[in-house]
Residue, then its C-alpha position, 0 to 999 in steps of 0.5 A: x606491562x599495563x594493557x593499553x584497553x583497560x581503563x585503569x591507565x588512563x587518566x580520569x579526564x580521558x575516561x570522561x571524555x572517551x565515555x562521553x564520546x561513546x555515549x553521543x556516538x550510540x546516540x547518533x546510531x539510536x536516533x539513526x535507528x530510529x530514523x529507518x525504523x520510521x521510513x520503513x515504517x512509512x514505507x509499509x503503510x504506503x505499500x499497503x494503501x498502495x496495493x488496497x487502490x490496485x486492488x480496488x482499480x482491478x475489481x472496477x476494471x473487471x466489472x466494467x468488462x463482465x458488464x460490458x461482456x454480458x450487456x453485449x451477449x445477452x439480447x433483450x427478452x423477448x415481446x408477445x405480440x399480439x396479432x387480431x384475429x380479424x384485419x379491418x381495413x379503414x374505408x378510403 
């Protein structure tokens, strides 16, 4: 009784022919590979700039507010004054 999975039945075009299509469909699975491959890829690289200008936006964010914070708490120093030791009046 031959068993119907090995190739040695069939004939040789219809070997051919299966081999063939086994080879184009790893293709197809090859190249579809290599499609997610990329978008991950792409994927990480937008991630990763993405996640740099987050970064990047909250450190602005952060030193405008300290700025903000710190011009508004601390007050300007402080002038001498200097004060004559004799206040002349002008003559009218």
């Amino acid at each position: 009784m031959p068993n119907a999975d090995s190739g040695r039945d069939l004939p040789v075009a219809e070997r051919e022919a299966q081999r063939v299509a086994e080879q184009e469909a790893l293709r197809k699975v090859r190249r579809l590979t290599d499609d997610l491959e990329k978008e991950q890829r792409e994927r990480r690289k937008l991630q990763k700039w993405g996640l740099l200008a987050a970064v990047i936006a909250l450190l602005v964010l952060v030193y405008a507010f300290v700025s903000v914070y710190v011009k508004g708490t601390t007050a300007p120093p402080a002038q001498r004054i200097e004060v004559p030791a004799k206040i002349v009046l002008p003559q009218k």
